[in-house]
Every structure is written in structure tokens, then in C-alpha cells.
N, C-alpha and C positions, 0 to 999 in steps of 0.2 A: 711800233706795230708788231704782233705777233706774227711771229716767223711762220713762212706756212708747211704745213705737213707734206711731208715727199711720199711718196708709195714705187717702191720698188715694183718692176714689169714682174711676170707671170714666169716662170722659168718651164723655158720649153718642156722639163721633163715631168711636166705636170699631167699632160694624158697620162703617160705610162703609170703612175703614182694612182692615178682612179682606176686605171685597168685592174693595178694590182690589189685593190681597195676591193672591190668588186670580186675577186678569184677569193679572197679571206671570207669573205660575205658567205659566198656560197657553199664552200666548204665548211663553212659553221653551220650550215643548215635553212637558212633562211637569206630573203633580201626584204625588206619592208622599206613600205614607202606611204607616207602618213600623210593625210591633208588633201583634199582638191586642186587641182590644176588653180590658177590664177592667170592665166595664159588670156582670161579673155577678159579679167578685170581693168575696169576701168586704172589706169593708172592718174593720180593728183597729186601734185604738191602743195602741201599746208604747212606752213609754220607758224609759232609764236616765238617769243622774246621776252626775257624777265633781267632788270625792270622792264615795263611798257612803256613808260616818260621816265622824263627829268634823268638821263642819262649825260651823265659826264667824262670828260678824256682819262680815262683810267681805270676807269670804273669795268667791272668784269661783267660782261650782257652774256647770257646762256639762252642759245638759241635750240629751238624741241621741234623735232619736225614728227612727231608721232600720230600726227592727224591725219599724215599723208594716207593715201589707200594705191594702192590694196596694202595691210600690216604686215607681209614677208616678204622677200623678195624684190626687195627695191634696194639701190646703192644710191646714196645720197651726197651730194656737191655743193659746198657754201663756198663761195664769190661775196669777201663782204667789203670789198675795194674800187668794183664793176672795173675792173680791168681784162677781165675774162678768163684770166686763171683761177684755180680751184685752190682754195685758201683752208677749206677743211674737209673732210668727208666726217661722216656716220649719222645716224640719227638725231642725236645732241651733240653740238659744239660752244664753244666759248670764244671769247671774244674782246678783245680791248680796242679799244680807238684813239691815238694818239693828238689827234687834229679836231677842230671843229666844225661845223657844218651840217651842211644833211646828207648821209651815207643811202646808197643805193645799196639793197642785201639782197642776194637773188639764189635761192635753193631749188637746183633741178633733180629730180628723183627718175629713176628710169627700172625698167625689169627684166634688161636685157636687153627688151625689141622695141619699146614705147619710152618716151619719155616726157615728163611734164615740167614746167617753171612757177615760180612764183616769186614774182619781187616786188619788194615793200621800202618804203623810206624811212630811218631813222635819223632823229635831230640830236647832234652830239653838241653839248653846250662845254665849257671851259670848266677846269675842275674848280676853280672857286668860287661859280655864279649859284647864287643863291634861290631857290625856287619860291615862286609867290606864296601867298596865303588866302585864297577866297572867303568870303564872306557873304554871307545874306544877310539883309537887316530882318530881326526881327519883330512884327507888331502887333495888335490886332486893334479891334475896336475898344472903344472903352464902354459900352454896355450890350448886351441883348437888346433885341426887339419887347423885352418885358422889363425896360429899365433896369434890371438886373446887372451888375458890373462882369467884367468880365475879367479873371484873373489869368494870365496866360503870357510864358516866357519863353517859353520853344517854338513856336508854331504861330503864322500870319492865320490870324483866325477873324471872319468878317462875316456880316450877318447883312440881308438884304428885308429890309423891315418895307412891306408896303400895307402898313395901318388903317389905309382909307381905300378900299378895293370896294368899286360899283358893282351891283348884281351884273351888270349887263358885260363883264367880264370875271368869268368865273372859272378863271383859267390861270396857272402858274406859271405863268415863262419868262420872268422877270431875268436878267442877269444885269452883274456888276462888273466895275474894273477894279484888278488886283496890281498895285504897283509894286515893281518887283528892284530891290537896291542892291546893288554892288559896291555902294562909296568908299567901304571901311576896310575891303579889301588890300591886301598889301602887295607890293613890287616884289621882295626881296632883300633888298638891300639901297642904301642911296643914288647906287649909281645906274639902278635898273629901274625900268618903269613898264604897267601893266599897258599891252597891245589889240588885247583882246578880252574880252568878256561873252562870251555863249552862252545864250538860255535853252536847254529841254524842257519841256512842258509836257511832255507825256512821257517818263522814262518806261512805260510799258511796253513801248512803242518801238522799232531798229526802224527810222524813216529810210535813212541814207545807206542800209541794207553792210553793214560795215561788222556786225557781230557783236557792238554795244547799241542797247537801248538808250542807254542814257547820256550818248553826246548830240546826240542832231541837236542841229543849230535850227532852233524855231525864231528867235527872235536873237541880236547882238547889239553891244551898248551897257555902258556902266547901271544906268538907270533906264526902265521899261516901265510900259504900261499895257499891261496883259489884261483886253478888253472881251466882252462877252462872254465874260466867266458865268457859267450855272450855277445850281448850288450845287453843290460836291465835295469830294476829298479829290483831293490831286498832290503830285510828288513833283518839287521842280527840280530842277541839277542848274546848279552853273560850273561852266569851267572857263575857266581864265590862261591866258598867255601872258610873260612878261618878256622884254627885252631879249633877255640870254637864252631866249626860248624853252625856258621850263615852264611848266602846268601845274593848277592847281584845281577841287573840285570842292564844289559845296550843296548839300542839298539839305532842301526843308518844307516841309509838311504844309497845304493851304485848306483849309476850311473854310468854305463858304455855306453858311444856314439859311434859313428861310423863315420867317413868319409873314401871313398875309391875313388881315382882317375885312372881315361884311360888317357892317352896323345896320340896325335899325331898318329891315325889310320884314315885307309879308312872306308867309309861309301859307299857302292855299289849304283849306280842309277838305278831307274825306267826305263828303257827299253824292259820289259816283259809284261807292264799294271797289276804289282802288284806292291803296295810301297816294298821297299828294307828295312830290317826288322833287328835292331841288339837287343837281349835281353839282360838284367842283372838280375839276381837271386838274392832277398832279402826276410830274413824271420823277419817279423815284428811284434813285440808281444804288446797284448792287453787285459792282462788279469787282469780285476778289483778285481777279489775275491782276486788275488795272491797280487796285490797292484802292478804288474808289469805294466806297462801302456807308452806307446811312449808317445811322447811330440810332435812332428811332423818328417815327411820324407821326404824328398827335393831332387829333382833332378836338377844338373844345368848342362846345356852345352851350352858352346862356339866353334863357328867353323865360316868361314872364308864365308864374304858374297857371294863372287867371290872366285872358286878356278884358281889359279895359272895356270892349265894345261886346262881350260876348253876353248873351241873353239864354239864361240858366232855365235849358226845354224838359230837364229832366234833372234825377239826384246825380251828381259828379260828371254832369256835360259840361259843364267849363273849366275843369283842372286838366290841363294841358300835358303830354305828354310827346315830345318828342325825340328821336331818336337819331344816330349815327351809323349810317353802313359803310364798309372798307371794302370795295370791289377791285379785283387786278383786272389787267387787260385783258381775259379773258373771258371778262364778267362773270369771276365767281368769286363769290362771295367769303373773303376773311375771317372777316370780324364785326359786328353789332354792339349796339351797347342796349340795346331792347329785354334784357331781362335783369337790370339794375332797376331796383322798386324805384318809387316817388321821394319815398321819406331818405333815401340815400343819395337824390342827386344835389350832392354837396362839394362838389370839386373844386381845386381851386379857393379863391379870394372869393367869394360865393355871400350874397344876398338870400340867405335861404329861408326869408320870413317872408320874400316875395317871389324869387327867383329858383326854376330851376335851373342847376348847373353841371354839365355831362360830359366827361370826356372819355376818347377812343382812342389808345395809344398802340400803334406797333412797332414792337421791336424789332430790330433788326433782321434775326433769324425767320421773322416770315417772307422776308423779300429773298433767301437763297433759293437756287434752283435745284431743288428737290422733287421728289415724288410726295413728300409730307408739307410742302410750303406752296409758296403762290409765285415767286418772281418777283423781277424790279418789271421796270418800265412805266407804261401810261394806266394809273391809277386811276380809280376816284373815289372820293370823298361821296358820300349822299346824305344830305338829311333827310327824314319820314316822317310823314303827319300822320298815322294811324286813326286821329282822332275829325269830327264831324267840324268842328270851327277853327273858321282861320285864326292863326297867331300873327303878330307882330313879332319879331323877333330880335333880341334885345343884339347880339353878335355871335359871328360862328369866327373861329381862326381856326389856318391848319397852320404848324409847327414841322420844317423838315430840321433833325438836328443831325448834321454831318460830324461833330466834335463832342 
């Protein structure tokens, strides 16, 4: 163990030494005295520690106490033995640990007339224990919701397809389970084995109020199943314990999408001089600090340019025309697809010798919170009948792409 610092007492003829300090001062002309009283600041002690883990007997810990307040005028005392004597003074000190276990470190800071403590536990593991290696599996689905394959090596990327959606739900709130693997993770060494596994699920988040977001323990266990997931972007963390009590971390990116398809309903016609109005309910997230953020939201619909049943009262009353509106929750209004002519709606896999085919795409950038955009939140989707006869409608999807 490091030997501890001594501090010789104060030598009584230290008054005199400021007296005479003082008579120099004034006879040069001046006495200055610079700065604010701190007499009524709060006095605290804060430290950190570098490393933070996986410390071992030998290894040199450099402990900062520079957080402490008020920033002058504090004398500072490290106890890193909990024996109760004073093992080091100043702001920064250093540190070896000969033993293993868990050390109790306790820095009290004072101002003269106040003083504060703070103590903290360090895990000193053996100098030849080996720290683990965390790991997340990584996977995703093997297609889109548009049969589309999906290529993807980094990132748990999953798509929530529900292809067969009744008019009489025409609302998004589907979620899925995301399982979450730690198998491949490693010990360290043969002769250690992994103790612990912690999942964070929100690293935006400091649950457990500690000054890292990204250890709260949401969920523990090698393997998880992280249920009532929305669609979104989300950041997991794991951290891991092995045997010798070292730590490891691992974090990886989840993407969860969305497609949801209508087939084959009526859309009512304009015969009241108001358009005939169908809504879909989508909650759209865009939130930067969280790192959750859409990638775009797409509406497409195809419907028939002539319906079947329609009885031709005039020239061009049965070529069908309808449209897409993008309203935020504030009910104002985005984006339309209402000034794209007839002969262009060709989007898509498109039927366009029968079919008209329309889509409404927003990018990302309109869900920030601006004074120039609209916000995330509770969207909707509208389709518009502008026109006097009902259509049949061949299908509408809305697409959320998180990835």
C-alpha cells in the first residue's frame, strides 16, 4: 500500500510571518483582495476516479475531486483504507491497492468552518483476472413487409407487418417483442464465469439517478424478451459481471418499422358539397435527445380509376380522383398529394391502364420541432373524395420507416 502523506503542524510563528506580509503590502502602496466572499457557499464533496471498472492490485486509480464546490477554498482529505486516517490530501490524488475486494474511499472537503463527505465503493479484482467481453447477438428479419429482403449486419432490425387491417380499426398501435441475446458473451478466462448480465433499455434515460444513463438495470439474464415494443429507434446497453468482478459493455441499435394495410372498402362520394373524409391514426416519434428519430412515413393508395358501379351523369364524372392529406396533431395540415394530375399517378408496382396509384411521403425533417415543421406525435393519415361517386377502393398502407 501506498505510504500516506504526513503534513507537518503550522509553526506558531506563522501569525507574525502574515503580520509582516501585510506591513510589505502597504508600504508598497496598495492591499488587493480579488473574488467574492464564499463564506456562505454551499460547501460539497464530489469525486470521480479513472479507471471507473475493472481495476486491479497494482494498477494506479487517480482520484479528481474538482467537482467539489465551492472551487477555492476548500482543503481536501482522502481515507482510501476507511480506517479513518487521512491517506492523502489536495484536489487530485493517486492511488494503488495491494489487496482485493471492495475498498470504501471517503473524500471530505471543508472551508475552514463547513465541511462535507462523500463515499463511494471500489471493486479491486487480482492483478491477473481477466475482464469479460460482452456481446449482443445481432439479427433482423429476413424481409420487409413488402417481401423485400432485408440486408442488415449491425443492427436488430424488425418490421411489424399487419397486411390485413379492418376499416373498423384504423388506428396504429400494434407493438412487437424484441429478444434480446447475451450467449456469445465471454467470462474472461477459464477459470471465471459471467455473474451478471444488465439490460438498459433507454440509455437517454439516468433511472437510478447514479450520473450514467446507460446502466439502469431494466431487465437481468443472459437472454430477454423485451415485449411491447412500438415502432422506433431505440439504443440498448448491456453490461456484464464476471467472477473476478470485472465489467464489460455492449450496445446496439433496434429498429422496429411498421407497414399496415386496408383492402378492398368503400370510400363515400361528395354529394353534400363537403369532400367525403376517411382518417387513419398514426403516432410518429421524433425525438433527437432520446436518439429515437423516424426515417420517413409514406402513404400509398391504389383505387380504381373508373368504378365498376358508376353511371356516367356527365363528361369525366366517373374518372375517379382521390387524394392523401398528412395532418399533425395539431390539425394542420403538412402535406397533400392533391396537385399530382391523373396522368402521373403511377407510383409504385402500378396497374396504370386501370389503376390509379398515389403516394405521400414524409421525410423525416418534417416531424422536428421547429417553427418551419409540424412535430412528431398523433398524426393522421386522411384520404379525400373530392369527387360526386363512391369508389371501391382497391388498398391504402401507411409505411413508418425507423431504419
Amino acid at each position: 500500500m501506498k505510504a500516506p502523506t504526513t503534513h507537518p503542524m503550522k509553526s506558531a510563528s506563522m501569525p507574525v510571518l502574515l503580520a509582516l506580509l501585510m506591513v510589505i503590502s502597504s508600504l508598497a502602496g496598495c492591499t488587493a483582495i480579488t473574488g467574492d466572499s464564499d463564506s456562505d457557499a454551499e460547501v460539497l464533496a464530489v469525486f470521480s476516479y479513472s479507471p471507473s471498472s475493472n481495476i486491479r492490485t497494482g494498477d494506479t486509480v487517480v482520484f479528481d475531486a474538482s467537482s467539489s464546490t465551492p472551487s477555492n477554498g476548500l482543503t481536501y482529505r482522502w481515507d482510501f483504507d476507511a480506517d479513518g486516517s487521512i491517506d492523502e490530501t489536495g484536489r487530485s490524488a493517486e492511488w494503488q491497492f495491494d489487496t482485493t475486494g471492495v475498498k470504501t474511499i471517503e473524500l471530505t472537503v471543508s472551508d475552514g468552518s463547513k465541511s462535507s463527505s462523500q463515499t463511494k465503493e471500489v471493486t479491486i479484482a487480482d492483478a491477473t483476472a481477466q475482464p469479460p467481453s460482452a456481446e449482443i447477438t445481432q439479427y433482423a428479419d429476413d424481409e420487409d413487409c413488402s417481401d423485400d429482403d432485408i440486408d442488415e449486419t449491425t443492427h436488430i432490425v424488425l418490421w411489424i407487418c399487419e397486411m390485413d387491417k379492418s376499416m373498423t380499426d384504423r388506428d396504429i398501435s400494434a407493438t412487437t417483442t424484441v429478444t434480446l441475446d447475451a450467449a456469445t458473451s465471454e467470462a474472461g478466462d477459464s477459470s471465471q464465469y459471467i455473474t451478471e448480465w444488465n439490460w438498459d433499455l433507454d440509455s437517454g434515460t439516468d433511472k437510478d439517478n447514479d450520473g450514467d444513463s446507460e446502466n439502469d438495470v431494466d431487465f437481468s439474464g443472459e437472454t430477454i424478451d423485451w415485449s411491447n415494443v412500438a415502432p422506433g429507434e431505440y439504443e440498448v446497453n448491456l453490461h456484464i459481471l464476471n467472477s473476478a468482478g470485472l465489467t464489460d459493455s455492449d450496445t446496439i441499435k433496434v429498429y422496429v418499422s411498421y407497414a399496415g394495410k386496408w383492402s378492398d372498402f368503400e370510400m363515400g362520394g361528395n354529394n353534400s358539397g363537403n369532400a367525403q373524409t376517411l382518417d387513419f391514426d398514426v403516432n410518429i416519434v421524433y425525438d433527437k435527445d432520446q436518439g429515437n428519430t423516424i426515417r420517413k412515413a409514406v402513404g400509398e393508395l391504389t383505387y380504381p380509376q373508373i368504378d365498376d358501379g358508376c353511371i356516367e351523369l356527365g363528361a369525366g364524372n366517373c374518372r375517379a380522383k382521390l387524394d392523401i392529406h398528412a395532418l399533425n396533431e395539431e390539425d394542420e395540415e403538412a402535406s397533400n398529394t392533391s396537385s399530382k394530375a391523373l396522368d402521373q399517378r403511377t407510383d409504385g408496382d402500378c396497374d396504370e391502364d386501370n389503376n390509379d396509384c398515389v403516394h405521400l411521403t414524409l421525410s423525416s425533417y418534417m416531424f422536428t420541432d421547429t417553427e418551419s415543421t409540424y412535430g412528431d406525435g398523433e398524426w393522421v393519415f386522411q384520404i379525400r373524395n373530392e369527387k360526386v361517386n363512391d369508389l371501391q377502393v382497391e388498398s391504402f398502407v401507411i409505411r413508418l420507416h425507423y431504419r
